[in-house]
C-alpha positions as CSV (number, residue, x, y, z in Angstrom):
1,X,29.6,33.7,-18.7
2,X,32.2,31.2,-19.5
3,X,33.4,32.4,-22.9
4,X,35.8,29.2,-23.4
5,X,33.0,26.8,-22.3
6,X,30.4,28.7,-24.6
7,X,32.4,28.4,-27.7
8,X,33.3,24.8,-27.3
9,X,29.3,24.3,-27.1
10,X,28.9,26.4,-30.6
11,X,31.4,24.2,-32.0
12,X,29.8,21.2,-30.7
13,X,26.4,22.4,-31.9
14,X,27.5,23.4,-35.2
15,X,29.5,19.5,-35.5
16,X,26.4,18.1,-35.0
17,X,24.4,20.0,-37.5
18,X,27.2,19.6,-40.2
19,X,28.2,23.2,-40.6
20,X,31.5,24.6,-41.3
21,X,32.5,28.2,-39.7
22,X,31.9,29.7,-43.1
23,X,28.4,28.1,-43.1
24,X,27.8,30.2,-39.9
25,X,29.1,33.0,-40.7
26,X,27.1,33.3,-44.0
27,X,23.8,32.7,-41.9
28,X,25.0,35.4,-39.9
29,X,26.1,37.9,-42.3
30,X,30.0,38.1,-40.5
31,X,33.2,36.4,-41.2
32,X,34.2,32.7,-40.6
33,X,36.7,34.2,-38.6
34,X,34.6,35.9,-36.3
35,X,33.3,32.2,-35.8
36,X,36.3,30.9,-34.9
37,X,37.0,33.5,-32.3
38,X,34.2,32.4,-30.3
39,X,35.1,28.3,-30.5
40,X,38.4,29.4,-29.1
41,X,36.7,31.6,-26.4
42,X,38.7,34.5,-27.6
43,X,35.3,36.8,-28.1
44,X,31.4,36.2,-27.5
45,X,28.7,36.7,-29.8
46,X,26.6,39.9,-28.7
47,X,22.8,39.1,-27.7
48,X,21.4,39.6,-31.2
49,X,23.4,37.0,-32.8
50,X,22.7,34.6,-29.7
51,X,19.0,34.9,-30.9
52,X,19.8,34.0,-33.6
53,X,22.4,31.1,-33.3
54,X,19.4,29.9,-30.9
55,X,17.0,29.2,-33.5
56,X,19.8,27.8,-36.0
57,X,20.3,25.5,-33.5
58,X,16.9,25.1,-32.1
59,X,18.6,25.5,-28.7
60,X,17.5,28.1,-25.8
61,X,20.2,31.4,-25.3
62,X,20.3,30.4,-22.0
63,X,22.0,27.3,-22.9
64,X,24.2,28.9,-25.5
65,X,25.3,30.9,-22.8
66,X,26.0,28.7,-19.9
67,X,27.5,26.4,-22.2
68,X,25.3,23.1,-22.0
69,X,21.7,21.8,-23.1
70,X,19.0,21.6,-20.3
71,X,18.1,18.2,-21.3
72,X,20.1,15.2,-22.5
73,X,21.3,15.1,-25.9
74,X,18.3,11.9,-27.1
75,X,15.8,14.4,-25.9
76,X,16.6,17.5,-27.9
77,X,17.7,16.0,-31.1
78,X,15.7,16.8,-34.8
79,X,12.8,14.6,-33.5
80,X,12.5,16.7,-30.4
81,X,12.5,19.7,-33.2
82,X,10.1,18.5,-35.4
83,X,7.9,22.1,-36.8
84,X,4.2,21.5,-35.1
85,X,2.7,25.1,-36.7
86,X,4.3,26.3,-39.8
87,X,2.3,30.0,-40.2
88,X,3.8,31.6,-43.7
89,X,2.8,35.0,-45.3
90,X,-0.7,34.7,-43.9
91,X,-2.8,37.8,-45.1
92,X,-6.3,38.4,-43.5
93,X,-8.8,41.5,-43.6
94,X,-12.7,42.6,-42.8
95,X,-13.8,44.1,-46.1
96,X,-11.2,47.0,-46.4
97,X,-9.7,46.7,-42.9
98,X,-6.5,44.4,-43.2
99,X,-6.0,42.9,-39.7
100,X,-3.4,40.3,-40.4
101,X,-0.3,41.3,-42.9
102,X,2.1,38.7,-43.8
103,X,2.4,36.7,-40.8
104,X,5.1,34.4,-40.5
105,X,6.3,32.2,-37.6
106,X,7.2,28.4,-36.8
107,X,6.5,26.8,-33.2
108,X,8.8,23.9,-32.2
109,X,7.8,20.1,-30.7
110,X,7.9,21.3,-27.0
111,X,7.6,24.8,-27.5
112,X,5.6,27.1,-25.1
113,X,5.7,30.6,-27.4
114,X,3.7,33.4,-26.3
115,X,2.0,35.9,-28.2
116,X,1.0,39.3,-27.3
117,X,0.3,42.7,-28.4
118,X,-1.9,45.6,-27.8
119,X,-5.6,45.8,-27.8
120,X,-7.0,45.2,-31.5
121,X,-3.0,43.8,-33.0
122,X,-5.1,40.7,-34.4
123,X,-3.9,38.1,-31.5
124,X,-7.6,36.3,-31.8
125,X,-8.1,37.1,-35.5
126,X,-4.8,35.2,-36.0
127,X,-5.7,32.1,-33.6
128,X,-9.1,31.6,-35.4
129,X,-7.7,32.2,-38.7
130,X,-4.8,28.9,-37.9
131,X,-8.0,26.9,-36.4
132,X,-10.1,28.0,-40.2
133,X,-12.8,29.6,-38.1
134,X,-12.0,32.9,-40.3
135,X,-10.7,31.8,-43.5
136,X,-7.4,34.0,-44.6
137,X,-7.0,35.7,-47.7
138,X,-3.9,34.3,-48.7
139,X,-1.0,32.5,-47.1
140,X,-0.3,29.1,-45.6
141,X,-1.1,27.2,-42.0
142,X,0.5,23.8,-41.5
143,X,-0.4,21.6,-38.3
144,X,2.6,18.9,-38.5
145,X,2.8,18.9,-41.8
146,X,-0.9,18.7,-42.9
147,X,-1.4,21.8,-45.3
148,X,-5.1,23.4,-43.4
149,X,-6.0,24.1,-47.3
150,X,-6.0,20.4,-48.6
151,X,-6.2,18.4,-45.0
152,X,-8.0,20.2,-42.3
153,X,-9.7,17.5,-40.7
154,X,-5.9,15.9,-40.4
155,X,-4.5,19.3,-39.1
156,X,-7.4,20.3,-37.0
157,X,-6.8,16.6,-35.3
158,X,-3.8,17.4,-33.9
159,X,-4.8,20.7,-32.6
160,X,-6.7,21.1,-28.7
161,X,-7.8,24.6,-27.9
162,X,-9.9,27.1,-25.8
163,X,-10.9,30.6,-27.1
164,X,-11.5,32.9,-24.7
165,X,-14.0,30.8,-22.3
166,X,-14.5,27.1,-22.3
167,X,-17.6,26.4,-23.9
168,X,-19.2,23.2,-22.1
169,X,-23.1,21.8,-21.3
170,X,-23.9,24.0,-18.0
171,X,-26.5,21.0,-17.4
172,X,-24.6,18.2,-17.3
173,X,-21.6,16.9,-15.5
174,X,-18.3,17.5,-16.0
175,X,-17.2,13.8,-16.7
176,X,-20.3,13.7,-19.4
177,X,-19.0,16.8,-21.1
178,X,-15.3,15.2,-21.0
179,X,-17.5,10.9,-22.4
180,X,-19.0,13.3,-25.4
181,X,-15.3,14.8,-26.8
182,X,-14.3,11.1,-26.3
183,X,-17.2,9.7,-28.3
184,X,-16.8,12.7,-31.2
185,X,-13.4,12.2,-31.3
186,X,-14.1,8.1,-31.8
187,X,-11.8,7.5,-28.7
188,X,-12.9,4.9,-26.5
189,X,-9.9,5.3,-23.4
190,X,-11.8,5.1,-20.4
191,X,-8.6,5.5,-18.2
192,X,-7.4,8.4,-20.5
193,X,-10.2,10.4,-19.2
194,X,-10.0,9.8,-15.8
195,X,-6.2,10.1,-15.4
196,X,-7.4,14.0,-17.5
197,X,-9.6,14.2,-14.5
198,X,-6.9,14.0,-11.9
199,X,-4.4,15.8,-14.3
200,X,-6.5,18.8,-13.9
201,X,-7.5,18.3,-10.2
202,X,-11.1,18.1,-10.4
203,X,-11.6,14.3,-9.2
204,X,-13.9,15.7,-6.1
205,X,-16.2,17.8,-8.6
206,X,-16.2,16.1,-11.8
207,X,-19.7,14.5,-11.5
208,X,-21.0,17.7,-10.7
209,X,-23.3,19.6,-13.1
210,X,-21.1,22.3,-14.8
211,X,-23.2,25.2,-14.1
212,X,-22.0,24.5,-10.3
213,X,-18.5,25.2,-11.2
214,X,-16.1,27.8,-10.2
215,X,-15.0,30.0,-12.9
216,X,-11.3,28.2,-12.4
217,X,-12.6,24.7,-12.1
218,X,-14.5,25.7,-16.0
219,X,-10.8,26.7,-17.3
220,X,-9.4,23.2,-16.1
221,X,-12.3,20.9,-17.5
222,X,-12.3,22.8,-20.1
223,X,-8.3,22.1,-20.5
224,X,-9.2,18.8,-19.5
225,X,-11.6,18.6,-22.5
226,X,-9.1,20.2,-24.7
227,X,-6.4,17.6,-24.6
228,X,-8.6,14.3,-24.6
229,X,-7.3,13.7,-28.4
230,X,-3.9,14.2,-26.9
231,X,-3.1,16.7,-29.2
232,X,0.5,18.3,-30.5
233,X,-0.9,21.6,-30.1
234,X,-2.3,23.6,-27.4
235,X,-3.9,27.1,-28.1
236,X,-5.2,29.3,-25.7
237,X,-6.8,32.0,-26.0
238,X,-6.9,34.2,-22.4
239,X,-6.5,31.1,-20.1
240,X,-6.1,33.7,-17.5
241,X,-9.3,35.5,-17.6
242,X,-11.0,35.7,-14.5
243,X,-9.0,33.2,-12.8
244,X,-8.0,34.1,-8.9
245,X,-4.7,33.9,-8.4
246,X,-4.4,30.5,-7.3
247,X,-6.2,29.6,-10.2
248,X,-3.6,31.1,-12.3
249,X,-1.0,29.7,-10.5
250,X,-2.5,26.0,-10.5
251,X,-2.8,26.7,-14.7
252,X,0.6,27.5,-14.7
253,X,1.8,25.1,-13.2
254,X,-0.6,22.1,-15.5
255,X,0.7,23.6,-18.4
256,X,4.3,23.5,-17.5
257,X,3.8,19.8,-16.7
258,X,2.1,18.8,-19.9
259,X,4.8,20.8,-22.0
260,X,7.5,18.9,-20.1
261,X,5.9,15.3,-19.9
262,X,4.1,15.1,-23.3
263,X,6.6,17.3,-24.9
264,X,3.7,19.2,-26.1
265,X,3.7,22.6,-27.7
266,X,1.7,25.1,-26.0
267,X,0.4,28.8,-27.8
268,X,-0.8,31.2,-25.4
269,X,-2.4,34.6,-26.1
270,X,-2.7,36.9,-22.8
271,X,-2.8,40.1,-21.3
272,X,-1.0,39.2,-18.5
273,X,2.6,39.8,-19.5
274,X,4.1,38.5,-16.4
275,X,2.1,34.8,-16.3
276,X,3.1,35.3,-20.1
277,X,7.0,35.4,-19.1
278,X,6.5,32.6,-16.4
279,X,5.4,30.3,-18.6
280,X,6.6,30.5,-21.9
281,X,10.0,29.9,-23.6
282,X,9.6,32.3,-26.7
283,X,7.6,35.4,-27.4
284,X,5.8,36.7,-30.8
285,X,4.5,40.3,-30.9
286,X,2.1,41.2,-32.7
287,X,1.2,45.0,-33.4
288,X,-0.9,46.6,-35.8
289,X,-1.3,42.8,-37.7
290,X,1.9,42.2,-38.2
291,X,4.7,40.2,-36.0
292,X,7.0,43.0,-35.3
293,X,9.1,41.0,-32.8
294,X,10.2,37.0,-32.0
295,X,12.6,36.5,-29.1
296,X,13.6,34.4,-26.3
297,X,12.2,34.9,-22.7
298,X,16.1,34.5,-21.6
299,X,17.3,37.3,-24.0
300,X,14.8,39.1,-21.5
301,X,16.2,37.9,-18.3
302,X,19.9,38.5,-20.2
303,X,19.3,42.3,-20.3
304,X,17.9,42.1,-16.6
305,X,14.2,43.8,-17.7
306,X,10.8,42.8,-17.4
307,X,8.9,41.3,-20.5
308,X,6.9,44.5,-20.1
309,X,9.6,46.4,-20.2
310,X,10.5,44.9,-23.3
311,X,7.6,44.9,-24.9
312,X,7.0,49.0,-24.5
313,X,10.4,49.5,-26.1
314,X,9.2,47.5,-28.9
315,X,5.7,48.8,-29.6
316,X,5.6,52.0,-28.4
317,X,2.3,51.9,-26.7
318,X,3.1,52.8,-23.1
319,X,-0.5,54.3,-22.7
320,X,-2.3,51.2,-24.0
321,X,-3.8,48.0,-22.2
322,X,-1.5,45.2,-24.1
């Protein structure tokens, strides 16, 4: 770690964003002077505060650290940081059972967050519950901006998901499946569905009847079906399930690409804590309803653990499938 180069980058960053060192050090709870230290490379912030200059920021630790953005300035600016989910002091229960408790959390343009947590923590009651299939108790969903309370046809518009399995006609083929999202969705790109088709590999099989399908070639039509609105937002629900490992590592790799290409933001709830840290940039835990932890994958690779590693020192459930 270059301490000199690093600080330079904080005061570059905070130039840009219009903060003085007293600004920082207010958002930070420490003194301006601490702040200066660090722009004249005399001291580092520890891993904590790197979190959170990261989010201040809207930049990765990583690049805090080695002292430079990952992509050109034009590509990361407040456009590239627009908020795509806004989630805020969402409450949810079954009668007397309270499975969501004041839920907050924000994804990014761009961003590829994970979320995990034990058995029963509320991962899917909290993805149906931001798509309105369960209807919270009190608290707020925004899908760029579009309030789900007062514009959820807007908000669900800009949302493409699978929940657990995709759920497609076993009788017809997969391009028909792929023509009827078009024609719900009033879109009449012929060539956007065929270059979804190649996209997802499937150009051999795709007049094939569904039924005839592998269980991997289901998860990428139904990806493939998922993103014909081009939507902001990807959720997924256990994309993983079932999938061979060449199926898991063709996913990954497809949703890498879209996050990168269509500066798409991806939300992914798995079991599989390792395709989980492959893929994803940031990580929510949820435990017992409630998000009990937000971090970086790279403060993860910074203390030189696994995410599962992590995630047992932060829920204490060491004898429990996550």
């Amino acid at each position: 770690m270059d301490q000199e180069k690093m600080g330079k980058f904080i005061a570059q960053l905070r130039t840009e964003y219009g903060y003085t060192q007293k600004d920082i050090g207010d958002m930070l709870g420490i003194s301006d002077n601490s702040v200066s230290k660090w722009e004249r490379g005399i001291n580092a912030p520890d891993i904590s505060t790197l979190t959170t200059l990261s989010k201040i920021f809207k930049v990765s630790v990583q690049e805090i650290l080695n002292g430079e953005r990952k992509f050109k300035k034009k590509e990361i600016d407040k456009e590239h940081h627009k908020k795509v989910l806004e989630v805020s002091n969402l409450y949810k229960s079954f009668g007397k059972r309270k499975i969501l408790q004041n839920i907050n959390f924000d994804i990014y343009e761009g961003d590829i967050v994970g979320l995990i947590g034990p058995n029963g923590a509320g991962k899917t009651t909290l993805i149906k519950t931001i798509l309105n299939l369960y209807k919270a108790d009190s608290g707020n969903v925004k899908i760029c901006g579009f309030d789900t309370k007062k514009n959820l046809e807007e908000a669900l518009s800009k949302i493409g998901c699978i929940i657990e399995n995709p759920d497609m006609y076993q009788n017809l083929s997969g391009r028909r499946n792929l023509q009827i999202t078009s024609l719900i969705n009033n879109l009449k790109d012929k060539d956007y569905i065929n270059s979804m088709i190649k996209f997802v590999k499937l150009e051999d099989r795709i007049d094939d009847k569904v039924k005839k399908y592998s269980l991997g070639m289901k998860q990428r039509l139904g990806l493939a079906n998922a993103l014909i609105k081009k939507p902001k937002l990807l959720i997924l629900d256990e994309p993983t399930n079932g999938l061979d490992p060449l199926g898991i590592k063709e996913l990954r790799e497809i949703l890498k690409k879209i996050s990168r290409e269509e500066n798409m933001s991806i939300l992914i709830s798995s079991h599989i804590l390792s395709e989980v840290e492959n893929i994803c940039d940031r990580i929510l835990i949820i435990d017992d309803g409630k998000i009990n932890s937000e971090f970086g994958i790279e403060e993860v690779k910074y203390k030189n653990i696994s995410l599962e590693e992590e995630f047992f020192s932060k829920t204490n459930k060491k004898d429990e499938q996550v």
